[in-house]
C-alpha positions as CSV (number, residue, x, y, z in Angstrom):
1,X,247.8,168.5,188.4
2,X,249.7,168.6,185.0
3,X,249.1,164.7,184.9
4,X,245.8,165.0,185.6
5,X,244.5,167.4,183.3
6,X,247.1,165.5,180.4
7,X,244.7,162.3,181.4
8,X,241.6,164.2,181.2
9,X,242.1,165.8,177.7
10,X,243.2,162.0,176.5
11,X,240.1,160.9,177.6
12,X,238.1,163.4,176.1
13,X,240.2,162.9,172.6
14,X,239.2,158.8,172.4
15,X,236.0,159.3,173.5
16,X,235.5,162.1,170.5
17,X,237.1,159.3,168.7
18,X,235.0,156.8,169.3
19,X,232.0,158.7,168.8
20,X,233.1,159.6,165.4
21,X,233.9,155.5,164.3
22,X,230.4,154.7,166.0
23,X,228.7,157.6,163.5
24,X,230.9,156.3,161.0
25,X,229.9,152.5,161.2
26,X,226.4,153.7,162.1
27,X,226.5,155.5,158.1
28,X,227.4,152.3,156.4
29,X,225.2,149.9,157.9
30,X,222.2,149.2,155.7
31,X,219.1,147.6,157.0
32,X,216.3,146.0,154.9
33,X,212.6,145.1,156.0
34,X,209.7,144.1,154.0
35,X,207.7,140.9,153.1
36,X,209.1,137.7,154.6
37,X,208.8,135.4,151.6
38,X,211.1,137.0,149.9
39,X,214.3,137.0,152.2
40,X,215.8,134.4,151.2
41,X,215.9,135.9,148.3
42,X,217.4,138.9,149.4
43,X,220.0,137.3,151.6
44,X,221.4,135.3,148.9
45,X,222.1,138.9,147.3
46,X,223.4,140.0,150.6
47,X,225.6,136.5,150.7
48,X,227.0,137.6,146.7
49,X,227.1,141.7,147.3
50,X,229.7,140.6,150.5
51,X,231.7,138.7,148.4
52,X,232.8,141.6,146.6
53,X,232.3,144.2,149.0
54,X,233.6,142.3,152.4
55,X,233.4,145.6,154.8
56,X,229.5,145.6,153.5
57,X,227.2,145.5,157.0
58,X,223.6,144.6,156.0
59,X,221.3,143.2,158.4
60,X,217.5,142.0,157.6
61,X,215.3,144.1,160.0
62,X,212.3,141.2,160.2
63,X,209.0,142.6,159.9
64,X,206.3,142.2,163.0
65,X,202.8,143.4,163.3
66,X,204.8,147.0,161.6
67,X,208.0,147.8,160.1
68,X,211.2,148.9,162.3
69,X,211.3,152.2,162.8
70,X,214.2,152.7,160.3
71,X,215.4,151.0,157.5
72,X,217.0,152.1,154.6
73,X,215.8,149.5,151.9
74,X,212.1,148.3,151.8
75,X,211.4,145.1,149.9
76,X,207.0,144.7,149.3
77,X,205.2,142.7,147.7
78,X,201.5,145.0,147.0
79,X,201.6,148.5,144.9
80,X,202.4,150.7,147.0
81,X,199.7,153.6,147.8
82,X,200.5,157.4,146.4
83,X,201.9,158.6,149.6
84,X,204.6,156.1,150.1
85,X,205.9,156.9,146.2
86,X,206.0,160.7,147.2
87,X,208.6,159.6,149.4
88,X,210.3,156.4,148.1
89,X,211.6,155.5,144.7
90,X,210.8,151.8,143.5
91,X,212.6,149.3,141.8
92,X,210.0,146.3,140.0
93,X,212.6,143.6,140.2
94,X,210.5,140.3,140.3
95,X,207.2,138.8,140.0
96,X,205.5,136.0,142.4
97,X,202.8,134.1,141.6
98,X,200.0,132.6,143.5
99,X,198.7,128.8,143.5
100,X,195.7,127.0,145.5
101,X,197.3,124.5,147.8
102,X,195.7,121.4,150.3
103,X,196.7,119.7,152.6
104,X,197.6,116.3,150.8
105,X,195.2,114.5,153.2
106,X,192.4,116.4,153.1
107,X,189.3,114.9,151.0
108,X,189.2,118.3,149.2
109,X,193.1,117.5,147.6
110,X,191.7,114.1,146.6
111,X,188.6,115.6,144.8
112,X,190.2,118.5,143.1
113,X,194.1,117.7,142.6
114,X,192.5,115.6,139.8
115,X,189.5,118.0,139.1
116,X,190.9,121.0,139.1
117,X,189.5,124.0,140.4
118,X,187.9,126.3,137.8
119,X,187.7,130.4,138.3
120,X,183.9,130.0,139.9
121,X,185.0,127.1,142.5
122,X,187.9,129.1,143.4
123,X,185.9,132.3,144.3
124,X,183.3,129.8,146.1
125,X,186.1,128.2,147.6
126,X,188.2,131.0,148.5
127,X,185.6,133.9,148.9
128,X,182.4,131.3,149.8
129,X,180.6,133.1,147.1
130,X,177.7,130.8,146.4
131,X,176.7,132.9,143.7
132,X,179.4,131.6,141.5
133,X,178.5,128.2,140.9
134,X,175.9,126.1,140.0
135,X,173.5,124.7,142.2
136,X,174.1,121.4,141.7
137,X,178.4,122.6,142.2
138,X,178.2,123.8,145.6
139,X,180.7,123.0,148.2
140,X,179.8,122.4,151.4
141,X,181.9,124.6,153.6
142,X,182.1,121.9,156.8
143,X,184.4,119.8,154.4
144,X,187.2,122.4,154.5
145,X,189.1,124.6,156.6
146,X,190.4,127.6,154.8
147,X,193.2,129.4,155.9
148,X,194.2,132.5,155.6
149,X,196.4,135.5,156.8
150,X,195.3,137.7,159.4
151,X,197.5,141.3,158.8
152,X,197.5,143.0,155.6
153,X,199.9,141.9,153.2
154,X,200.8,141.5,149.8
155,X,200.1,137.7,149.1
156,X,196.0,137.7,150.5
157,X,195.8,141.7,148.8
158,X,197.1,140.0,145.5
159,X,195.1,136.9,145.6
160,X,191.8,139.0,146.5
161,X,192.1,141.6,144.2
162,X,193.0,139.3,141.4
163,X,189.3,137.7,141.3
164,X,187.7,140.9,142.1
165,X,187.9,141.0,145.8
166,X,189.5,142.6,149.1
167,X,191.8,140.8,151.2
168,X,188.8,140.7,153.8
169,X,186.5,139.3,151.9
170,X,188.5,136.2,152.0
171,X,186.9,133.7,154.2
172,X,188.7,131.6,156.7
173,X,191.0,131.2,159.8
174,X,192.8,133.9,159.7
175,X,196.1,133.2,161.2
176,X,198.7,136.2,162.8
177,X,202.1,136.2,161.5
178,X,204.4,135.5,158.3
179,X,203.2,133.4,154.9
180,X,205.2,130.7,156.3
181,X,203.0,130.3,159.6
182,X,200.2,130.1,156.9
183,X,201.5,126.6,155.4
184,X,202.7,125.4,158.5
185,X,199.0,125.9,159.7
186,X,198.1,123.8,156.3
187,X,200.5,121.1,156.8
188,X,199.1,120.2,160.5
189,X,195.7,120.2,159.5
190,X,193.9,117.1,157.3
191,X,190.9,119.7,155.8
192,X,193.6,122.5,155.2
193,X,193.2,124.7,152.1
194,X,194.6,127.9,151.2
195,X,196.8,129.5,148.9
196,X,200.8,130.5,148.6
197,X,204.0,131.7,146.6
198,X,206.0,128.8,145.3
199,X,209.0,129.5,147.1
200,X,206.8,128.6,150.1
201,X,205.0,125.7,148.5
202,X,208.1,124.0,146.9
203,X,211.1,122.9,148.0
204,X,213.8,124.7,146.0
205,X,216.3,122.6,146.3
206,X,214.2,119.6,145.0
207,X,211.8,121.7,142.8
208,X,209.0,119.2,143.9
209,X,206.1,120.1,146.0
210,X,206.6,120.2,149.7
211,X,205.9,117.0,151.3
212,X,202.0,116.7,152.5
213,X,201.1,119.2,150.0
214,X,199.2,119.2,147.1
215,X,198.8,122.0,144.7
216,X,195.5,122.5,142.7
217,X,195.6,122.8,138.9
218,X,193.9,125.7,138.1
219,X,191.5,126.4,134.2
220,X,194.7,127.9,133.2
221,X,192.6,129.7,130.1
222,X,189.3,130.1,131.4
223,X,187.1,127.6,129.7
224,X,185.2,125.9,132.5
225,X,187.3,122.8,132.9
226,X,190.9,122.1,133.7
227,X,192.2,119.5,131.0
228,X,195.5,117.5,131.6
229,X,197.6,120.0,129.8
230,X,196.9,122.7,132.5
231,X,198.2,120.1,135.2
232,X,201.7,121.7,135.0
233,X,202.6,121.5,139.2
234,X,204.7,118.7,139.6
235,X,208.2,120.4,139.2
236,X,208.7,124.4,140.4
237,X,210.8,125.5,137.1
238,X,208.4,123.7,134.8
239,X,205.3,125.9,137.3
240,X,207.9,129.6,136.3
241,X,208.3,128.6,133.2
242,X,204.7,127.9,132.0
243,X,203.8,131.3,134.3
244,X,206.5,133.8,132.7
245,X,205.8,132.4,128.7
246,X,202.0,132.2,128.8
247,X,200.5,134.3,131.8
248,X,197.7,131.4,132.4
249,X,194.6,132.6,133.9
250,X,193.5,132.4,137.1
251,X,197.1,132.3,138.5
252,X,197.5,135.7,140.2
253,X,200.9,137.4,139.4
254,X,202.1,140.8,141.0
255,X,205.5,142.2,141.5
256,X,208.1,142.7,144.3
257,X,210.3,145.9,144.3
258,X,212.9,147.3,146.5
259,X,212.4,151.3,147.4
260,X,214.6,153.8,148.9
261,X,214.3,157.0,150.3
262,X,213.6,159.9,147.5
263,X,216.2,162.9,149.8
264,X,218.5,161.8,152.3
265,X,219.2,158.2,151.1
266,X,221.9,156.4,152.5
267,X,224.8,156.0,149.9
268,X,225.5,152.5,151.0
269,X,222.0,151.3,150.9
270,X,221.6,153.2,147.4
271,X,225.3,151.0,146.4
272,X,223.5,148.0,147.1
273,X,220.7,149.0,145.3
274,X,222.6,149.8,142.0
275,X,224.0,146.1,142.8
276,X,221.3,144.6,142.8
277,X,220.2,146.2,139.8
278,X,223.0,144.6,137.7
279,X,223.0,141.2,139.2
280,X,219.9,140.4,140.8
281,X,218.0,138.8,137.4
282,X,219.8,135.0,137.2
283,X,218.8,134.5,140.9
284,X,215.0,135.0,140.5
285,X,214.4,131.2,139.8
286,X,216.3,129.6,142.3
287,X,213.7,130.8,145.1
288,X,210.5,130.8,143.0
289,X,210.4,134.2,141.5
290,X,209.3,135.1,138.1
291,X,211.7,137.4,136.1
292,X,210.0,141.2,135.4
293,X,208.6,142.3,132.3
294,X,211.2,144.5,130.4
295,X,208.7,147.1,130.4
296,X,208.6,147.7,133.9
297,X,212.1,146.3,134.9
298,X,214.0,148.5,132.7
299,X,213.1,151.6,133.4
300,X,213.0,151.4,137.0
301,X,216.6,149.9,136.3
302,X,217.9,152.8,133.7
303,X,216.3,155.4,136.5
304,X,219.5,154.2,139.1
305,X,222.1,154.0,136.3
306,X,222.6,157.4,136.0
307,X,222.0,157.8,139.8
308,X,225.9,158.8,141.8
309,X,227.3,158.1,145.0
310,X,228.4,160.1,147.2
């Protein structure tokens, strides 16, 4: 009986045990959702972070048609709304920008990788906005396929609101799913236009254009025509570059920042955070990002500094 009871309270000891280790594991494991684009991003800071912190367990929660229904770090790529800053605090840690693209094939590349698309023929184009060109300028809308994304998310929202417009007044094929699906769409269609972040459009190891792409020059400052000096695509730093020293027109640009939970944060997540914070910057390039303005960067930055663990 003695044995028994001996065996019983041993039991009951390891399995308090192992309750606690599973809490315990359960507290230090940070998971991250957002916008897709930018993971690889944010797993080459998860790739660093472990270097230095080996016992770190972060996983990428991907994104579906919603979020997971917990995460500790949300990456985004639109302002968020009032509500979600009541109870988040953000981080502006990057810029994106946005660029026309065609399908290299397509009879619309061949006209206007040369051309160039001015501000009216991309709100014609994008938004089949009639209004905004000439009569004699019109595009016929059979000679094209424009695609688009179908959920809300930060790259259409950006692009839309840019030229005065809402993400549903963007007209095309709107296509379910990640920015990726978007250019893969592109690529296996011959009258494909649409629009993308150049970490999507280029090939970051070889900085060139993606193979049966072609992205449009743009009337980087608004004069009605696109000369040859606005014809900047062929190579992705030369693209950041020419975005982050002269903020062209007609090239969208918004940020992407990292929030976390105003109470109740988890101090692991909120570790990373700081981390990323400090190290995050020289990265930025590598996978198409623009580097923030010091204005908006550095506050958002000095805001954590301060900020303990516990």
């Amino acid at each position: 009986m003695k044995s028994f009871i001996s065996v019983l309270i041993l039991y009951f000891v390891l399995l308090g045990a192992s309750s606690l280790f599973a809490q315990e594991a359960s507290s230090r494991k940070i998971v991250i959702t957002g916008v897709r684009f930018a993971y690889p991003l944010v797993e080459k800071w998860i790739e660093a972070y472990k270097v230095a912190n080996p016992d770190a367990d972060i996983k990428i929660e991907p994104r579906t048609v919603t979020d997971p229904t917990q995460y500790d770090l949300l990456i985004e790529a639109y302002e968020p709304d009032d509500k979600i800053k009541e109870s988040r605090d953000f981080v502006y840690l990057a810029r994106y920008s946005l660029l026309p693209v065609a399908n290299a094939k397509s009879s619309f590349a061949k006209t206007y990788a040369d051309k160039g698309l001015t501000k009216d023929k991309i709100i014609q184009t994008y938004f089949n906005d009639v209004t905004a060109s000439r009569k004699d300028d019109k595009l016929d809308p059979a000679s094209y396929t424009l695609y688009t994304r179908l959920q809300k998310a930060g790259a259409p929202i950006t692009f839309a609101h840019y030229f005065g417009y809402q993400q549903a007044n963007i007209k095309g094929r709107a296509i379910a799913g990640a920015d990726e699906h978007l250019i893969k769409s592109l690529l296996k269609d011959s009258t494909g236009v649409s629009y993308g972040v150049p970490g999507l459009l280029y090939d970051v190891k070889t900085r060139k254009p993606l193979e049966g792409l072609v992205i449009l020059p743009v009337d980087a400052d608004n004069n009605g025509r696109v000369s040859d000096n606005e014809k900047f695509y062929d190579n992705l730093d030369v693209v950041l570059q020419k975005v982050e020293d002269e903020a062209p027109k007609n090239i969208p640009v918004e940020y992407l920042h990292l929030s976390i939970a105003k109470n109740g944060a988890n101090p692991e997540a909120l570790k990373f955070l700081k981390w990323v914070l400090d190290n995050s910057q020289d990265t930025l390039h590598d996978f198409g990002f623009l580097k923030p303005e010091p204005k908006r960067f550095l506050p958002s930055k000095e805001k954590f500094d301060g900020v303990a663990i516990n």
